[in-house]
C-alpha positions as a Markdown table, in Angstrom:
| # | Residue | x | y | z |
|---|---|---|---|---|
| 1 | Unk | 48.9 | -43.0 | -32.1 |
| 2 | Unk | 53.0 | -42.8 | -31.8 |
| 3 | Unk | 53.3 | -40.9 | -28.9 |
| 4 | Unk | 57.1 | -39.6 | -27.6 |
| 5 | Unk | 58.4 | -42.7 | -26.7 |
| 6 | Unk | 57.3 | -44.8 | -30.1 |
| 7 | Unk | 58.5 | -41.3 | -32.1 |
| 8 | Unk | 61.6 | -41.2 | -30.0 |
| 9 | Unk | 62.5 | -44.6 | -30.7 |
| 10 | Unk | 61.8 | -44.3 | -34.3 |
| 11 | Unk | 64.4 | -40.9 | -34.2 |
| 12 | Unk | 67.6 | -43.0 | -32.3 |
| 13 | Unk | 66.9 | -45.7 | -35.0 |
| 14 | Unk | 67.4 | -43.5 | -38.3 |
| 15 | Unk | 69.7 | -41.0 | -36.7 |
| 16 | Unk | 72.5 | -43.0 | -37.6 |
| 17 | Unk | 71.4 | -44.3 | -40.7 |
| 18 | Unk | 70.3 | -41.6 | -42.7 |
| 19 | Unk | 72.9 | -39.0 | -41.0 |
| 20 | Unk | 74.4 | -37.2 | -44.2 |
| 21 | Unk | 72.8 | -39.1 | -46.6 |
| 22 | Unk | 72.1 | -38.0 | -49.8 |
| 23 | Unk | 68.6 | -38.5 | -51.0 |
| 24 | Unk | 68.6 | -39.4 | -54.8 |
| 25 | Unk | 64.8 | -40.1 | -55.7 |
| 26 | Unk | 61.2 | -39.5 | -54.0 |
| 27 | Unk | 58.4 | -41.4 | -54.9 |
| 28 | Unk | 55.0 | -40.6 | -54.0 |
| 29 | Unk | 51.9 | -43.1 | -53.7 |
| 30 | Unk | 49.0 | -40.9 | -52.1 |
| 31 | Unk | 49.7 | -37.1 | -52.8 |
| 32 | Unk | 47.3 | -36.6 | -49.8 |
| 33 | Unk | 49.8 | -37.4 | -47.2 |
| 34 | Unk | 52.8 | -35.5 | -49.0 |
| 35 | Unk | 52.8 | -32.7 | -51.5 |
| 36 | Unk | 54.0 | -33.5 | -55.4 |
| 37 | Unk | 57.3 | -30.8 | -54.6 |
| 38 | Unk | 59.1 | -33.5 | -52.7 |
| 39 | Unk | 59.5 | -35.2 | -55.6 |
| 40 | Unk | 61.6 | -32.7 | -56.9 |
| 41 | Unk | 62.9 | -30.6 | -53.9 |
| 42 | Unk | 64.0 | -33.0 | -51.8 |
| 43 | Unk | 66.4 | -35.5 | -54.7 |
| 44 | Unk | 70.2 | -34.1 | -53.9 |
| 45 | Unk | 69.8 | -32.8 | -50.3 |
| 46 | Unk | 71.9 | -34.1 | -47.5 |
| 47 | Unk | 70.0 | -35.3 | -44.1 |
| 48 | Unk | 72.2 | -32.8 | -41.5 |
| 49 | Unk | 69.9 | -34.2 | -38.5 |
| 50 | Unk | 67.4 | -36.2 | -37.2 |
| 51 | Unk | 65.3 | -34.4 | -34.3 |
| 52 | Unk | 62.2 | -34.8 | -33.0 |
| 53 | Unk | 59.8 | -32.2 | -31.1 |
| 54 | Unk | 56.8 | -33.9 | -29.2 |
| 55 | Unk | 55.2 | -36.6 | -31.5 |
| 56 | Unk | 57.1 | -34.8 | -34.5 |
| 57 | Unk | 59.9 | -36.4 | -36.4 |
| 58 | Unk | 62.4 | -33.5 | -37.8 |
| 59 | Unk | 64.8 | -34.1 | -40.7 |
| 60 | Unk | 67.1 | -31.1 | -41.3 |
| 61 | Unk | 68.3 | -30.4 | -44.6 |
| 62 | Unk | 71.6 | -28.9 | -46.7 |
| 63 | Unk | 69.6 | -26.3 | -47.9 |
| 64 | Unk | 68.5 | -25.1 | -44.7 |
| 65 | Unk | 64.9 | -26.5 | -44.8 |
| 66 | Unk | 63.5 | -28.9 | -43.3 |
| 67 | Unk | 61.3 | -32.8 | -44.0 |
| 68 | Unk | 58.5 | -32.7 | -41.1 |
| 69 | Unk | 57.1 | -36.0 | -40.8 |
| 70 | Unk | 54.3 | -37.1 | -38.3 |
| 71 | Unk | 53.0 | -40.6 | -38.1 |
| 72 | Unk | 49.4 | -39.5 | -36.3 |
| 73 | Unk | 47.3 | -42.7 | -35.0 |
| 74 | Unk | 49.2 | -45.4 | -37.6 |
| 75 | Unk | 52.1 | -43.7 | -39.6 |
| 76 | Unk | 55.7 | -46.4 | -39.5 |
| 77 | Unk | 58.9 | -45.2 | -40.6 |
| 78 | Unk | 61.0 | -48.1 | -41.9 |
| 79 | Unk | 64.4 | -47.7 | -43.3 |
| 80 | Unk | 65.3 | -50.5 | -45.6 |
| 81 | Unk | 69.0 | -51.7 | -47.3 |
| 82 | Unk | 69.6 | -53.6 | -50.4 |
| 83 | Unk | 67.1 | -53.1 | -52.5 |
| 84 | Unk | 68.7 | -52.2 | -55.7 |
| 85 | Unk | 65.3 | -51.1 | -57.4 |
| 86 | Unk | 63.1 | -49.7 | -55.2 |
| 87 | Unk | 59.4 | -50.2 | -56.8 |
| 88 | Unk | 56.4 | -47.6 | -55.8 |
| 89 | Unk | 54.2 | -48.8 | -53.2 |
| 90 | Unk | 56.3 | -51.9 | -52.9 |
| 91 | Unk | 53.8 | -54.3 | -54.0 |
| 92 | Unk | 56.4 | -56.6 | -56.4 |
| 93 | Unk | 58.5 | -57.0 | -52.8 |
| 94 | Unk | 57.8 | -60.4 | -50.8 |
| 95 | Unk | 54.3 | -61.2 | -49.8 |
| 96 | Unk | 51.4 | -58.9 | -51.1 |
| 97 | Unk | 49.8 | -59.4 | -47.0 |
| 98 | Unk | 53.0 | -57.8 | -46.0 |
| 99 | Unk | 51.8 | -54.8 | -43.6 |
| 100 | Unk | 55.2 | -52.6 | -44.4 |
| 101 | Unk | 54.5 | -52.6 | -48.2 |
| 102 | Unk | 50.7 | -52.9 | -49.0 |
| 103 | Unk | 50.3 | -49.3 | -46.7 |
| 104 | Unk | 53.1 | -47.9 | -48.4 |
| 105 | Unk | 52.5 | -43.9 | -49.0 |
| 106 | Unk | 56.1 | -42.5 | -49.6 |
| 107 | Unk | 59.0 | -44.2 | -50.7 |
| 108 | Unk | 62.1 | -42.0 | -50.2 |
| 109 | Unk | 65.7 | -43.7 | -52.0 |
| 110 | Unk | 69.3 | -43.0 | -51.2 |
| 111 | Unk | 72.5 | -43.1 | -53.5 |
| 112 | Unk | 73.8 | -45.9 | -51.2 |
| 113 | Unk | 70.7 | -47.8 | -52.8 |
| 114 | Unk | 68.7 | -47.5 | -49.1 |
| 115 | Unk | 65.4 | -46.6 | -48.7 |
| 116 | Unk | 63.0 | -45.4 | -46.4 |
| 117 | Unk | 59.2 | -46.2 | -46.1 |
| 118 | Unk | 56.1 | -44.0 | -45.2 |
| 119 | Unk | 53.8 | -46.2 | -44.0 |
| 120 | Unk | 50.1 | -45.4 | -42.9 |
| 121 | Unk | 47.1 | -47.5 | -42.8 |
| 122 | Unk | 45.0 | -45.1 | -42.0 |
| 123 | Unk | 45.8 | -42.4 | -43.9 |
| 124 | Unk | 46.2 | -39.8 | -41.3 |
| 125 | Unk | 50.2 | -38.8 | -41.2 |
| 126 | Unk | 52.0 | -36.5 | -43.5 |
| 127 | Unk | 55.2 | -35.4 | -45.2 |
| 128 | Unk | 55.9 | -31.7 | -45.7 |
| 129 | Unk | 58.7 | -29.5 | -46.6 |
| 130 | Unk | 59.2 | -26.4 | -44.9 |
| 131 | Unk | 61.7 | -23.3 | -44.3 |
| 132 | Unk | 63.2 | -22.6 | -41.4 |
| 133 | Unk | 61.1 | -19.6 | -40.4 |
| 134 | Unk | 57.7 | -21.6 | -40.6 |
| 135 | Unk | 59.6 | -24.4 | -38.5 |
| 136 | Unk | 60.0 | -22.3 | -35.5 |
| 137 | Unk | 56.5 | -20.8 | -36.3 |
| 138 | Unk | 55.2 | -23.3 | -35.9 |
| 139 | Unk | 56.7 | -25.4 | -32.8 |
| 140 | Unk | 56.1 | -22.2 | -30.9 |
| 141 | Unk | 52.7 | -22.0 | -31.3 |
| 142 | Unk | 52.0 | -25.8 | -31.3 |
| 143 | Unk | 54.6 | -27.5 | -28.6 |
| 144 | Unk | 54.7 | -26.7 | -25.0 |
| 145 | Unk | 57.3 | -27.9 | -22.5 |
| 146 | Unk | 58.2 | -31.6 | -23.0 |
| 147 | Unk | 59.5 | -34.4 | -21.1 |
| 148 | Unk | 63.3 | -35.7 | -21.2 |
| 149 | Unk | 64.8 | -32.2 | -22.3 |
| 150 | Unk | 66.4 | -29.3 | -20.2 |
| 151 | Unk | 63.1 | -27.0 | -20.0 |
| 152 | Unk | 61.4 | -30.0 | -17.8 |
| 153 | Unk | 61.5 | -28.7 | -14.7 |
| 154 | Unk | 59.5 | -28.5 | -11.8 |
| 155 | Unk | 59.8 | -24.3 | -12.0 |
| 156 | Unk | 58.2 | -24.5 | -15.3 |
| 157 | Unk | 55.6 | -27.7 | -14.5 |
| 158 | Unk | 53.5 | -26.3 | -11.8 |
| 159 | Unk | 52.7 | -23.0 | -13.3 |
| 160 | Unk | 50.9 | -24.9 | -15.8 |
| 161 | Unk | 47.8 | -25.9 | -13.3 |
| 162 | Unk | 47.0 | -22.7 | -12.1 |
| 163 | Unk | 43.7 | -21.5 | -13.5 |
| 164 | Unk | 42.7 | -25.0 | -15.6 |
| 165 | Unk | 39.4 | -25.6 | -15.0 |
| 166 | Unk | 39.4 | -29.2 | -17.1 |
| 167 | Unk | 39.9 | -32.8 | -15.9 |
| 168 | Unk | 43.6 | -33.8 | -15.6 |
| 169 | Unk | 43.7 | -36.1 | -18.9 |
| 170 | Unk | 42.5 | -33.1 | -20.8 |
| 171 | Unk | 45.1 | -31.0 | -19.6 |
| 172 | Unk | 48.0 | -33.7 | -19.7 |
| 173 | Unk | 47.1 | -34.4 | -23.5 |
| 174 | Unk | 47.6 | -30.9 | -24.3 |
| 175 | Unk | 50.3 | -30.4 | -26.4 |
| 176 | Unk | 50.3 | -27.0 | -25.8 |
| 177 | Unk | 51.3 | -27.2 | -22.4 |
| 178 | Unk | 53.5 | -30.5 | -22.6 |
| 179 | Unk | 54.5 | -32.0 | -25.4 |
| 180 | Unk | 54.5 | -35.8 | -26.4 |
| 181 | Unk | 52.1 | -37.2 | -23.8 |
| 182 | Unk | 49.2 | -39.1 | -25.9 |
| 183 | Unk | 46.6 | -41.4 | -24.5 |
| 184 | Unk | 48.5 | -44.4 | -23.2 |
| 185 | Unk | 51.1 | -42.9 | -21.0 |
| 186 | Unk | 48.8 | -40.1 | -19.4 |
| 187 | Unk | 46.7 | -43.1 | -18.0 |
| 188 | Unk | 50.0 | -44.4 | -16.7 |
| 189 | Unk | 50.8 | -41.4 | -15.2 |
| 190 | Unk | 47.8 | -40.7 | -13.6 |
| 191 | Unk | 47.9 | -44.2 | -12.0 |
| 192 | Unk | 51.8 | -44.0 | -11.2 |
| 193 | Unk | 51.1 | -41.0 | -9.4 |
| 194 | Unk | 47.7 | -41.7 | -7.6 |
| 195 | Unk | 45.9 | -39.4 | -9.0 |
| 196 | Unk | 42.4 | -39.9 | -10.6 |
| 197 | Unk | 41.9 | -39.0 | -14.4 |
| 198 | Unk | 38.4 | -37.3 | -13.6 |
| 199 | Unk | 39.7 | -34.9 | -11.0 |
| 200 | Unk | 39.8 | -30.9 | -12.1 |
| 201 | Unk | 42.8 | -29.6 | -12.4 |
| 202 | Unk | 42.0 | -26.6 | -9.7 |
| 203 | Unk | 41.5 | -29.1 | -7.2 |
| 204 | Unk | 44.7 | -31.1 | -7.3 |
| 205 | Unk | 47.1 | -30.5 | -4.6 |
| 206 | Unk | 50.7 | -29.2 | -4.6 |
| 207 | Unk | 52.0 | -32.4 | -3.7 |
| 208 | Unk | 49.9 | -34.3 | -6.1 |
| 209 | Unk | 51.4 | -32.0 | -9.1 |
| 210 | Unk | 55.2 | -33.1 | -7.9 |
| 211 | Unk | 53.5 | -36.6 | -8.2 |
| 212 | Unk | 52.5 | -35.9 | -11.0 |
| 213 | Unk | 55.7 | -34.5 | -12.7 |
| 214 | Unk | 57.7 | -37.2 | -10.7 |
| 215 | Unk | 56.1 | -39.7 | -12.9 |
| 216 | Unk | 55.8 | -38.4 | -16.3 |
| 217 | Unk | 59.7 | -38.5 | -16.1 |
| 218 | Unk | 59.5 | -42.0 | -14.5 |
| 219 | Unk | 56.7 | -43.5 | -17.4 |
| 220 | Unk | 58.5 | -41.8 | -20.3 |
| 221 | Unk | 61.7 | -43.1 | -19.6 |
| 222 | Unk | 61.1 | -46.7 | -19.0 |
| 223 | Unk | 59.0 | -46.2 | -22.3 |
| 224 | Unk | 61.6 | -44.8 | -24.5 |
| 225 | Unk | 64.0 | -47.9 | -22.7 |
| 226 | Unk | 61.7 | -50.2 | -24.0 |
| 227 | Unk | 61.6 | -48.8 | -27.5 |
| 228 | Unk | 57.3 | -48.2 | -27.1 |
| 229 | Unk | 54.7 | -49.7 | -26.8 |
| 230 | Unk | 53.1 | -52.1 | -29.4 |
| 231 | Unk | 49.6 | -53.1 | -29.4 |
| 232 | Unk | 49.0 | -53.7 | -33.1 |
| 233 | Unk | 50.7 | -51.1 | -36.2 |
| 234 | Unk | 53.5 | -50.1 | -33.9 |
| 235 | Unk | 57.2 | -50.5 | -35.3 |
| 236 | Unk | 60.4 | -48.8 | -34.8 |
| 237 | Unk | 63.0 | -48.0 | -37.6 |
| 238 | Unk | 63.9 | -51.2 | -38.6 |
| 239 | Unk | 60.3 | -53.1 | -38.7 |
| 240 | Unk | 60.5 | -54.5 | -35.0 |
| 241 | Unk | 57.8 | -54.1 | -32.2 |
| 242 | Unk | 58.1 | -51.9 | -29.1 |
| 243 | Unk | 57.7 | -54.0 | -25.4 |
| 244 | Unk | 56.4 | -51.6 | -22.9 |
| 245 | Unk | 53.0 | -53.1 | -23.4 |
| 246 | Unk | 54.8 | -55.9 | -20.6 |
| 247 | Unk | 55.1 | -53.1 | -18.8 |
| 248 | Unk | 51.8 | -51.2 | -18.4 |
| 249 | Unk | 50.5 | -51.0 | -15.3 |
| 250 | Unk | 46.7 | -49.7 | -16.3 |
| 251 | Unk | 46.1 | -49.0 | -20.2 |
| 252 | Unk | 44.5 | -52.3 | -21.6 |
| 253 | Unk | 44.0 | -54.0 | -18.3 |
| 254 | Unk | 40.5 | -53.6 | -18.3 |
| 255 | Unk | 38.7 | -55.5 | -15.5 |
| 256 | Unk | 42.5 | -57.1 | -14.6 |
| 257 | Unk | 43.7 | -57.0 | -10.7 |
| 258 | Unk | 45.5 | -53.6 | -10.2 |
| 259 | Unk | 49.3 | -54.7 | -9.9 |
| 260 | Unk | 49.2 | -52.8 | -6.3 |
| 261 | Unk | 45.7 | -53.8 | -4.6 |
| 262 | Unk | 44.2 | -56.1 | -6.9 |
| 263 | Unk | 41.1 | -53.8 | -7.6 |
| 264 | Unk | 39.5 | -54.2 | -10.9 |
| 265 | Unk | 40.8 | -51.7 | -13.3 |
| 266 | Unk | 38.3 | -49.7 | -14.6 |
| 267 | Unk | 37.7 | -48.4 | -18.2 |
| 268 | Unk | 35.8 | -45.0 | -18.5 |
| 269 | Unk | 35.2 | -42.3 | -22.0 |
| 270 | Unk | 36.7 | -39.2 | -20.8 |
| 271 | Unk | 36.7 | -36.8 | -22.9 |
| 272 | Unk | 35.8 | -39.1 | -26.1 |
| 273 | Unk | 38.8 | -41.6 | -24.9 |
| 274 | Unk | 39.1 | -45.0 | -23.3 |
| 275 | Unk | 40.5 | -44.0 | -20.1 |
| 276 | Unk | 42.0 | -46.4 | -17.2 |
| 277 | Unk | 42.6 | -46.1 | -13.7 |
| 278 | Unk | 42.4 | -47.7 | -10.5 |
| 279 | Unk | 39.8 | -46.6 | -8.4 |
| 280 | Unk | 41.5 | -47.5 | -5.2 |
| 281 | Unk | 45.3 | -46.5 | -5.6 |
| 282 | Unk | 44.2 | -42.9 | -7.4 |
| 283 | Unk | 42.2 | -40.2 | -5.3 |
């Protein structure tokens, strides 16, 4: 699944292309990942701003509502320029194998003749329109405190652990309590800071939760500076695969030397996910 740093990329790639655009038609492919209205609330709005709030993509609109998008496990954005005659599921364009067109779902067009492309092979993201009010509804209730904005302090971290009773991937993949984290960068957090996966949140240490804060700031930012990571459906906004995969320390190193010790990395379920650690750099 996108997590921050792929949706983060995706967001500084169409900010400036679709910044007061004005969208002129909406096609939709597979009214199970957007509802039939966009096809005719959405044709003469202007895109005020791109945001994003944990693994959410935000498009603010002139009429004061609001295009949520979120990509889930395999969801692409892909915005796309001269194509005078945008065709519905884009399977007259280039080569039928093409990943970016066969998985097609949404097809939104612009007056300048632009487009952009839902993509989702597996069928699990979704377009929806929505008012302001059940906007802020719902990132209350859904988002907690998230990496790489102002509320992502240390003050506001450690309060966090007191009273968890779960393992520390559980609690790090709670979106509730911090936003964006998914399954790849938690292991690399857990490793960057030395602390095990497994352990219960109760029984980690002051000193291990400034660690641990220490490095969600340090993973998510070399992620978002190298635009994600790719391992297979990944792209950013313009059809191009992340690199931080050259950068991962743990995830997908299965059985590999540790980069610190040269321990095997190990590969556990936790919690119904692959999980990795080393079991000699993290107590």
């Amino acid at each position: 699944m996108p997590e921050l740093p792929e949706v983060e990329t995706i967001r500084r790639d169409l900010e400036p292309v679709l910044m007061n655009q004005t969208i002129a038609t909406v096609f939709i492919l597979d009214n199970e990942r957007a509802s039939p209205d966009l096809t005719t609330q959405l044709p003469g709005q202007t895109i005020t701003a791109v945001r994003r709030r944990g693994k959410l993509l935000i498009m603010d609109l002139s009429s004061g509502g609001h295009l949520i998008i979120h990509l889930k496990m395999t969801g692409q954005l892909i915005y796309l320029t001269n194509q005078s005659t945008p065709v519905a599921g884009g399977h007259s364009h280039g080569n039928q194998d093409d990943w970016s067109e066969r998985f097609t779902r949404v097809i939104i067009t612009f007056k300048n003749s632009s487009l952009l492309r839902f993509n989702d092979l597996r069928r699990f993201g979704y377009l929806k329109l929505v008012d302001q009010k059940t906007l802020s509804d719902y990132l209350e209730k859904t988002f907690g405190i998230e990496p790489l904005t102002p509320n992502f302090t240390l003050e506001n971290f450690l309060p966090l652990f007191r009273g968890r009773r779960t393992n520390l991937k559980a609690f790090l993949l709670n979106q509730k309590l911090i936003a964006g984290l998914g399954n790849i960068y938690v292991d690399e957090v857990c490793f960057t800071a030395g602390v095990l996966p497994t352990k219960i949140v109760t029984t980690i240490t002051l000193v291990q939760q400034q660690r641990l804060f220490s490095a969600i700031n340090t993973v998510i930012t070399q992620a978002v500076k190298n635009r994600g990571t790719t391992f297979k459906d990944f792209v950013d906004g313009t059809g191009e695969a992340g690199y931080n995969y050259n950068y991962l320390a743990v995830f997908g190193h299965t059985n590999q030397p540790c980069q610190t010790c040269a321990t095997p990395i190990k590969k556990i379920r936790l919690g119904g996910r692959g999980t990795h650690y080393c079991p000699s750099c993290q107590k």
